[in-house]
C-alpha positions in Angstrom: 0.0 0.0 0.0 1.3 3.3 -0.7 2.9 5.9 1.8 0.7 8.3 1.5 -2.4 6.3 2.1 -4.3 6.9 5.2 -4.2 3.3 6.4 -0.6 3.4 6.2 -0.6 6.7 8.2 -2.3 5.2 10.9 -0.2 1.8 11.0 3.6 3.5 10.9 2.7 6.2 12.7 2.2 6.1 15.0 5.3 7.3 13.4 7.2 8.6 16.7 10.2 9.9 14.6 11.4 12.3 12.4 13.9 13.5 9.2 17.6 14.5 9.6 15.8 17.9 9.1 14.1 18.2 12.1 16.0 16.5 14.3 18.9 19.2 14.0 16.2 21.0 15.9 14.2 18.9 17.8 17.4 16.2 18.9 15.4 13.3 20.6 17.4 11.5 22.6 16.0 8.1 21.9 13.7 7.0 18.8 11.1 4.3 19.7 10.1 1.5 17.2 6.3 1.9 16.0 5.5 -1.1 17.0 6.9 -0.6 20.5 3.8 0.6 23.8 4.5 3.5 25.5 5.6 2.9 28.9 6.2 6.3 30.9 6.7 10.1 30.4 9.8 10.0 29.0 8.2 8.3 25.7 5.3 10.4 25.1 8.0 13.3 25.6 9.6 11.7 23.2 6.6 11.2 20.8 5.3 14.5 21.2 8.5 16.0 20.4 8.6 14.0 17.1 5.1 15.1 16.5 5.9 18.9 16.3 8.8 18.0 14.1 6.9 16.5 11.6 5.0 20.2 11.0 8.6 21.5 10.2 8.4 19.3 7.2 8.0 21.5 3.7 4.7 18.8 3.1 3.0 20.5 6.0 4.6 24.1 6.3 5.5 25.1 2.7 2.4 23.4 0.7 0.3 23.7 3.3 1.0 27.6 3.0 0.7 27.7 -0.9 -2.7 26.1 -0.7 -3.9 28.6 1.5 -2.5 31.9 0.6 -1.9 31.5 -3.7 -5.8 31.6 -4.4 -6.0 35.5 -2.6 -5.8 38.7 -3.8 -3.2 39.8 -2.1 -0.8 38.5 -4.2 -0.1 38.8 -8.2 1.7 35.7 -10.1 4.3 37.1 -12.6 5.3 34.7 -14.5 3.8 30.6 -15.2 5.5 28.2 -12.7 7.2 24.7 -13.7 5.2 22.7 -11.0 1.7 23.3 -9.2 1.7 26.9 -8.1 0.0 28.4 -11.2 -2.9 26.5 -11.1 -3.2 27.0 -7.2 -3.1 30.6 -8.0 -5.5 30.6 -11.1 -8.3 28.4 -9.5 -7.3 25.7 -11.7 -7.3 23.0 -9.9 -6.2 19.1 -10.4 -7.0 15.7 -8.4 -3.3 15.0 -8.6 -2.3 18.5 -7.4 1.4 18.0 -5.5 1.0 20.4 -3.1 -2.6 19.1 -2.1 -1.4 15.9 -2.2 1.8 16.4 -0.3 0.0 18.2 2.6 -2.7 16.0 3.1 -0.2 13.0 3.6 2.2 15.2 5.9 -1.3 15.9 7.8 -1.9 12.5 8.5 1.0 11.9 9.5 1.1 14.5 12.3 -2.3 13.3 13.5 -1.7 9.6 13.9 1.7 10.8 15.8 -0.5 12.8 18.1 -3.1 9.4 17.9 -0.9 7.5 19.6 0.1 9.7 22.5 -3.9 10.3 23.1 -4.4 6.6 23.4 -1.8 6.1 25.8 -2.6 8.7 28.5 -6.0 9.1 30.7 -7.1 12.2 31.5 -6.7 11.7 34.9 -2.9 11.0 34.5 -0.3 13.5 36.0 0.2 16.8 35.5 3.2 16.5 33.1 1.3 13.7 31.2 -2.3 15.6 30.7 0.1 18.7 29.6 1.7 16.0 27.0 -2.0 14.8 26.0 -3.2 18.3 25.5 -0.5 19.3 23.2 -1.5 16.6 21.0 -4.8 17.1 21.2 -4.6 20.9 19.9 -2.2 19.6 17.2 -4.5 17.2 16.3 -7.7 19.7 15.9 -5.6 21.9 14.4 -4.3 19.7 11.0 -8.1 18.8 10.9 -9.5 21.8 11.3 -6.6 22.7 8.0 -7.6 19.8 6.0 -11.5 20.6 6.5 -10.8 24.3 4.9 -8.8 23.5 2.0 -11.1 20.3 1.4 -14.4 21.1 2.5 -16.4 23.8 1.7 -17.1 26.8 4.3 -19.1 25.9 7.2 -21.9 28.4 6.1 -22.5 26.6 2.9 -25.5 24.1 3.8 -24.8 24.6 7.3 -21.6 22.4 7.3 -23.6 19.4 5.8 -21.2 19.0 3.1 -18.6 16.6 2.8 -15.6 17.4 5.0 -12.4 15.2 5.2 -12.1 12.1 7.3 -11.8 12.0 10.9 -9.0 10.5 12.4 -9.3 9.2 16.0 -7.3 7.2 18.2 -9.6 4.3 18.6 -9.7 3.8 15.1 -8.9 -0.2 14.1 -7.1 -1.1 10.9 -10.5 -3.0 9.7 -12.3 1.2 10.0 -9.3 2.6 8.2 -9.3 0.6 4.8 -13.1 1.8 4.3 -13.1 5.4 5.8 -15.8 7.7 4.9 -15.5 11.3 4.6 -16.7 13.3 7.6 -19.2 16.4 7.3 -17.9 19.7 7.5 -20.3 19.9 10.6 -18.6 16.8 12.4 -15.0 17.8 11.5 -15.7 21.1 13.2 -17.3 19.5 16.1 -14.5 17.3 16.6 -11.8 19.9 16.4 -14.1 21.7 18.8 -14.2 18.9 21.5 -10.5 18.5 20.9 -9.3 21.9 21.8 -11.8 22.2 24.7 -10.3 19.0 26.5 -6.7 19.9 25.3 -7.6 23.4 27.3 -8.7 21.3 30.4 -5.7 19.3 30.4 -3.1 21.9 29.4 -1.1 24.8 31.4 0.1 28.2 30.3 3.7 27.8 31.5 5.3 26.9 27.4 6.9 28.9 25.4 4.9 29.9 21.9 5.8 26.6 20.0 4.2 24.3 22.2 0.6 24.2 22.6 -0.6 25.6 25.8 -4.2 26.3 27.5 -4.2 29.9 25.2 -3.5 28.5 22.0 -6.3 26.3 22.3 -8.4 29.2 23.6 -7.2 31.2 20.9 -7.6 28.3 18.0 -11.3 28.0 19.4 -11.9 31.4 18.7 -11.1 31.0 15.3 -13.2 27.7 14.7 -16.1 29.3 16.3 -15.9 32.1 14.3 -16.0 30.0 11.2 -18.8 28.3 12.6 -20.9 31.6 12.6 -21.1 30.9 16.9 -20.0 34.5 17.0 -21.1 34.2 21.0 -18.1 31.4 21.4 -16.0 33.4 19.2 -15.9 35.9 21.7 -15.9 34.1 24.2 -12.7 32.5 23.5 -10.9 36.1 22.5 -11.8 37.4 25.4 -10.2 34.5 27.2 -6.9 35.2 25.7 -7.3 38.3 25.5 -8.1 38.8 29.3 -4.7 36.2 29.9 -2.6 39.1 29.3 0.4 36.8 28.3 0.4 38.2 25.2 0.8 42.0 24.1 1.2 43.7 20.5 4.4 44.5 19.5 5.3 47.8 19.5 4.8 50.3 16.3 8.5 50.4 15.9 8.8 46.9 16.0 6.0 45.8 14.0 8.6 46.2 10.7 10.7 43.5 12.1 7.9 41.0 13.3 8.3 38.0 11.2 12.6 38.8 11.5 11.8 37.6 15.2 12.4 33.8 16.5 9.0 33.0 18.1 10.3 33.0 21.8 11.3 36.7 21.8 8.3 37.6 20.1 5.5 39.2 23.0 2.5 38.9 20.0 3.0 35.4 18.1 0.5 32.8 20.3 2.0 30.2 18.0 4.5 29.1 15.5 6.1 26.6 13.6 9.9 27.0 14.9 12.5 26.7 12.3 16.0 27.8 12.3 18.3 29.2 10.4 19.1 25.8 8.7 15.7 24.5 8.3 14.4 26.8 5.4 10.7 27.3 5.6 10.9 27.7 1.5 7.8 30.3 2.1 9.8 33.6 1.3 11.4 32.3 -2.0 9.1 32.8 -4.5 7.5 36.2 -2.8 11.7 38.2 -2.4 15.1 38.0 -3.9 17.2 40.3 -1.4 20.2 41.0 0.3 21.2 40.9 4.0 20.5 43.9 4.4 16.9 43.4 2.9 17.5 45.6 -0.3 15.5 44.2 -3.3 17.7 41.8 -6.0 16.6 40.8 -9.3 14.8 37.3 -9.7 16.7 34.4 -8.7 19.3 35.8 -7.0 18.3 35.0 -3.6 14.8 33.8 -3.9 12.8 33.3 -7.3 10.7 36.2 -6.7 8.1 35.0 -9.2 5.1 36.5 -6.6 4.5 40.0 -5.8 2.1 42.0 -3.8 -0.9 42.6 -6.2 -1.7 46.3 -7.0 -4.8 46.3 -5.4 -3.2 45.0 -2.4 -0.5 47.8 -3.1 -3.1 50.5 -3.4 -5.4 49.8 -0.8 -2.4 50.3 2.0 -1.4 53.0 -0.1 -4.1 54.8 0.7 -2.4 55.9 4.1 1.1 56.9 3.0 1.9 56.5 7.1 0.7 52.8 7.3 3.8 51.0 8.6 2.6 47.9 7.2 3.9 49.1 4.1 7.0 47.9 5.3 6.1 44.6 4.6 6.0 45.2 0.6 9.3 46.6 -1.3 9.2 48.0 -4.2 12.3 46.1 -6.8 13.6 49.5 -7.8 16.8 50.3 -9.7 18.1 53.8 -10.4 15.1 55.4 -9.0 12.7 53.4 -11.2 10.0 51.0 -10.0 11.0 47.8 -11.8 7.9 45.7 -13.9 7.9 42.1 -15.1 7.6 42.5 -18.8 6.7 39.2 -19.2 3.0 40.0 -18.7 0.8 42.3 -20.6 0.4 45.0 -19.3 3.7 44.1 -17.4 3.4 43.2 -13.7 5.0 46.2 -11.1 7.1 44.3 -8.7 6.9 44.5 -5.3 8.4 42.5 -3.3 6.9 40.6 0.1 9.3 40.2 3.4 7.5 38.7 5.7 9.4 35.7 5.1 12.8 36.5 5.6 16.0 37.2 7.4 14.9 35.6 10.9 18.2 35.6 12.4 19.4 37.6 9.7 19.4 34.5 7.7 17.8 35.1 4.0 14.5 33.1 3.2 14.6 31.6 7.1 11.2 32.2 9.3 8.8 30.5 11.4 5.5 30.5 10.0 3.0 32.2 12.4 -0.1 30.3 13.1 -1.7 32.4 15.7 -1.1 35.8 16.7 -2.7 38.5 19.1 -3.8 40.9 16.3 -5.7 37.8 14.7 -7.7 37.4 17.9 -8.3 41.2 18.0 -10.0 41.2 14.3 -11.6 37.8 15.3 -13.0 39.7 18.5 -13.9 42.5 16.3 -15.6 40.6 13.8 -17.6 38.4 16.2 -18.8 41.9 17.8 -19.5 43.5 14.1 -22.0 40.4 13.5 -23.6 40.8 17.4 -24.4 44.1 16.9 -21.7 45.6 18.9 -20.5 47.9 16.7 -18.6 50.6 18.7 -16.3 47.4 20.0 -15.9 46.0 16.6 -14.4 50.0 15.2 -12.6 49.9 19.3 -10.8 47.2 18.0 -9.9 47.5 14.7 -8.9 51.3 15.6 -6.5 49.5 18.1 -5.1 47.8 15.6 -5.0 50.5 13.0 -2.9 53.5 16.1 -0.4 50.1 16.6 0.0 50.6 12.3 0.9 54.1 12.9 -2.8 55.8 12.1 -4.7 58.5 14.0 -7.0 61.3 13.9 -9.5 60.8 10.6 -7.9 57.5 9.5 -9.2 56.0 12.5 -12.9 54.5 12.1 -16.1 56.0 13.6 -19.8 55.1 13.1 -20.1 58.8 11.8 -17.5 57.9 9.3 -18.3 54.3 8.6 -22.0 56.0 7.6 -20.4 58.6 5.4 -18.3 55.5 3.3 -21.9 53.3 3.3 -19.8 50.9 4.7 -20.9 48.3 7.3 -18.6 47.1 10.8 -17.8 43.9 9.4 -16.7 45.8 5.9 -14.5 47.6 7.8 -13.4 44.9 10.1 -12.5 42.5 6.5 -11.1 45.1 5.4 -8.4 45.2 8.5 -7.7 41.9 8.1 -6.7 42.4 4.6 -4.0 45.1 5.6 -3.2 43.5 8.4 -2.8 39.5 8.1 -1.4 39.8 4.4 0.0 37.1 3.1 -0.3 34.8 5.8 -3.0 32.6 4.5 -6.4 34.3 6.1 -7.9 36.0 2.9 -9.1 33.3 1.1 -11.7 32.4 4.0 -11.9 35.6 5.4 -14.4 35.9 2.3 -15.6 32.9 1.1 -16.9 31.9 4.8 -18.5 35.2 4.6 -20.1 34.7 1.3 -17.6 36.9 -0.4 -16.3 36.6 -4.2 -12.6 36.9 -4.6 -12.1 39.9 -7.0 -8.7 40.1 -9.0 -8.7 43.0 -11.3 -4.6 43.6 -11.1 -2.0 41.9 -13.6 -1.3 38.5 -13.5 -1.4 35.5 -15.0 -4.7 34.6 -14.0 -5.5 36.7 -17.1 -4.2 34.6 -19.2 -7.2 32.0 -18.7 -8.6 35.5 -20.4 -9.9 36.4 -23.6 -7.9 38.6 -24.3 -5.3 38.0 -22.1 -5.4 42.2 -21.7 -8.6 41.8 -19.6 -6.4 41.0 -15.8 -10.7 40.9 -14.4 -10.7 37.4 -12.3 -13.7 36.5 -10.3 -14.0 33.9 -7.8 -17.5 33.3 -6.4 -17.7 31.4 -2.9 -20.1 29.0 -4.4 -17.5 27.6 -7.2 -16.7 24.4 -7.3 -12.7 25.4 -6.6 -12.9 27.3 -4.1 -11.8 24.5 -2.1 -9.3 21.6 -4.0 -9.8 18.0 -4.9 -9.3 15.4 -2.6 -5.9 14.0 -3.6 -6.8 11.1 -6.3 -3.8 8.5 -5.1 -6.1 8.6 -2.1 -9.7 7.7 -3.5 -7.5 5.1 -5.6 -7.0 2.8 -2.3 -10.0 3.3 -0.6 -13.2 4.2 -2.8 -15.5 5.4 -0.2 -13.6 8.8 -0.2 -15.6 10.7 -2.8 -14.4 13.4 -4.7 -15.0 17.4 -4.5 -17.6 17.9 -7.6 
C-alpha cells in the first residue's frame, strides 16, 4: 500500500520519529520502534517532540501555506511556474495536485503521531502527562481543522452538511481505516471543537509559543467558532486570551521586524512553527530575492521572486502613506525606477513581500506564524460586528489600526463608517486584509463570509482571459474550486472517499 495512504498513516505512525531535518532541531534523545507501547513520560515526551517536528516538514509548512495563501488577492503571479503553483493561483485545480497531495499525507502523518500519544494517556494521569495529552490534542484539531478548509467547503454553505475530510481518531482499528468515509464539515468542526476544549482542560500556560498551551487552544477555538458563525463562542474565546494578558502587540517600531523575530522573543505570536536558520521554511522564496541587508535583488538571485504583492493590495495600503505595514511590501527598484515584469501584458509592477525572511538575519529563514494577538483582536472584532456591537468592533480594529501608525481621521467611527456606506464587518474585513497579508487568512476571510474573490490587477490569471489584456478574475464562494480536490492517489485505495464535484 502506498505511503501516503491513510491506512498506512495510521499503522507507521504512529510514526514517533522524524527526518535529519528536524531533528537538528528537535534532537530526541531516543527514537522508539512503531510497533513498541508507550511505557512512561519519557516516551510520550519523546513522541510528542517528534510530532511537532513533523510540521517543520516542507509537506506540511511550505504546501500547506501555498494552498492557503496562492488563491487571494493579495498576491499577483508574474510569470507561469514549472510545478503546481499556477494553477493553485489561477483556480485551476487538479485531483493529482502535488501540493494538495503532499499536505494531506504530511497531515496524517502529524495526526496519527499525536493518535498514539492520546491513546496512551487518561485524562486523569499526572500533570506533566495531561500537559503532553493536550499538546497533542490541539495539534491534532488543528491539522483537521486545516484539511476541512482547504477540502471542505465553508461551514456556512448548507450549514456544514457538506462533505468534509475524514476523521481520524485514536480508537480507530485497521479493519475502519481501509473503508473510511468522509466526515461532514459539521462533524469535522465539532471534533476539532471537543479537541481543543479538553486539550484546554488538560493543558497549562507555562510553554513557550511553539508548544501548545491552554491559550493556544483558547485562541484556535476562537477562530473555529468564528468559522462556525457561533459569533457568541467566538468571543468568548478572544476574550479568554485576550483577558490572559500573556500576550501584548508589539510595539509600532517593532511591527517592521515582526516575522525577523524567532517566536520565543516575540510578545505577540501565540503560535509558530519553529525553524532555524538551517531548516528553510521555503515560504519567502518565491515572494523576495534580497540581500542581508533586505535591499531588493533581481529574480533568482536569492529567492525566485516569481510572486509579488498585487496592485490592489499595493493600493489599498497605499491609501495611508503613514501605514507602517507598508513595510512589509518593497518595491524592486533600480536607479530610482519601480521595476515591472515584462513578461505579462500590461507588465506586472514588482513589489516585493518580506514577511518571510531574514529571521536571524538568515535570507528566506522564518517561522511560519499560526496564531497571533492581532488575529484574535479582528476575530473579536468581527464576532462583535456580527452581534451588533459595533462601537467594540471599530474599538478594535482602531486599536489595531494606532499600533499601524494611524490616527486622527484614519481611524474608524460610526459617523464615518456612515459617510463611506460601509458596514462594521466591511471595515473589520477590510483590517484583516491590511493587516494578516500574506499569511493565508484572505481566502476564507471571504468565502466563509459569502464573499467573491475579486482580482482585477496583472497576472497570470488573465491569461485564462480572452484577451489575455482583460487582468478581471472573479471567484464566487459558491464555485466548485474554491476548495481543492481530494488528492486522487487517495480515493485510488480506498473508494468510499468521494471526490469534490
Amino acid at each position: 500500500m502506498k505511503l501516503n495512504s491513510i491506512k498506512l498513516f495510521f499503522s507507521l505512525g504512529m510514526v514517533l520519529f522524524c527526518s535529519v531535518s528536524c531533528e537538528q532541531y528537535f534532537q530526541p534523545t531516543t527514537t522508539i520502534d512503531e510497533t513498541t507501547a508507550l511505557a512512561n513520560e519519557s516516551d510520550v515526551q519523546t513522541v510528542t517532540t517528534g510530532t511537532y517536528a513533523l510540521l517543520i516538514n516542507a509537506n506540511y509548512t511550505t504546501s500547506g501555506h501555498y494552498l492557503m495563501e496562492y488563491p487571494s488577492d493579495e498576491i499577483a503571479q508574474g510569470q507561469i511556474s514549472s510545478n503546481d503553483l499556477t494553477r493553485l493561483y489561477r483556480y485551476t485545480h487538479i485531483n493529482t495536485s502535488t501540493h494538495a497531495t503532499a499536505f494531506w499525507s504530511q497531515a496524517y502523518k502529524v495526526i496519527a503521531a499525536a493518535n498514539k500519544v492520546i491513546a496512551f494517556v487518561p485524562d486523569n494521569a499526572s500533570d506533566e502527562l495531561k500537559q503532553l495529552k493536550g499538546e497533542n490534542l490541539f495539534l491534532r484539531a488543528m491539522v483537521h481543522f486545516n484539511l476541512v478548509r482547504m477540502f471542505g467547503r465553508p461551514y456556512p454553505q448548507n450549514a456544514g452538511a457538506n462533505p468534509g475530510v475524514p476523521i481520524l481518531h485514536e480508537a480507530m482499528s485497521d479493519e475502519q481505516l481501509l473503508t473510511i468515509s468522509r466526515s461532514s464539515v459539521k462533524e469535522v468542526y465539532d471534533f476539532v471543537i471537543n479537541d481543543l476544549v479538553l486539550a484546554a482542560s488538560l493543558m497549562g500556560s507555562t510553554k513557550t509559543n511553539i508548544y501548545a498551551s491552554k491559550e493556544v487552544a483558547y485562541a484556535l477555538l476562537s477562530k473555529v467558532y468564528l468559522f462556525k458563525e457561533d459569533n457568541a463562542n467566538a468571543l468568548k474565546y478572544a476574550n479568554l486570551v485576550l483577558d490572559s494578558k500573556r500576550y501584548t502587540l508589539v510595539s509600532s517600531s517593532e511591527l517592521p521586524s515582526y516575522f525577523k523575530k524567532t517566536p520565543e522573543t516575540n510578545t505577540e505570536t501565540i503560535f509558530a512553527v519553529r525553524h532555524t536558520n538551517v531548516q528553510i521554511a521555503g515560504i519567502g522564496t518565491m515572494y523576495i530575492s534580497s540581500d542581508q541587508a533586505g535591499n531588493p535583488l533581481g529574480q533568482g538571485v536569492s529567492g525566485w521572486a516569481e510572486l509579488y504583492a498585487s496592485k490592489k493590495y499595493v493600493d489599498f495600503i497605499g491609501q495611508h502613506p503613514e501605514d507602517i505595514r507598508k513595510s512589509f511590501v518593497i518595491p524592486y527598484v533600480i536607479g530610482g525606477s519601480l521595476q515591472y515584469n515584462q513578461k505579462l501584458t500590461p507588465a506586472t509592477p514588482m513589489y516585493y513581500i518580506d514577511k518571510f525572511t531574514l529571521q536571524e538575519n538568515v535570507i528566506n529563514a522564518s517561522s511560519p506564524v499560526y496564531l497571533r494577538l492581532a488575529d484574535i483582536y479582528l476575530i473579536r472584532a468581527e464576532a462583535n460586528a456580527k452581534l451588533g456591537n459595533t462601537q467594540a468592533a471599530l474599538a478594535d480594529v482602531n486599536l489595531i489600526r494606532t499600533r499601524a501608525g494611524l490616527s486622527g481621521s484614519a481611524l474608524h467611527t460610526q459617523a464615518s463608517m456612515s459617510a463611506q456606506s460601509k458596514t462594521a464587518l466591511d471595515l473589520v474585513l477590510e483590517e484583516r486584509y491590511l493587516e494578516l497579508a500574506f499569511e493565508g487568512h484572505r481566502v476564507y476571510d471571504l468565502f466563509r463570509n459569502n464573499l467573491p474573490m475579486v482580482r482585477n490587477y496583472p497576472g497570470t490569471h488573465a491569461q485564462n482571459n480572452t484577451p489575455t489584456t482583460d487582468v478581471r478574475q472573479t471567484v464566487l464562494p459558491t464555485d466548485p474550486r474554491v476548495v481543492y480536490y481530494i488528492p486522487q492517489a487517495e480515493i485510488n485505495q480506498n473508494s468510499n472517499l468521494i471526490q469534490n464535484p
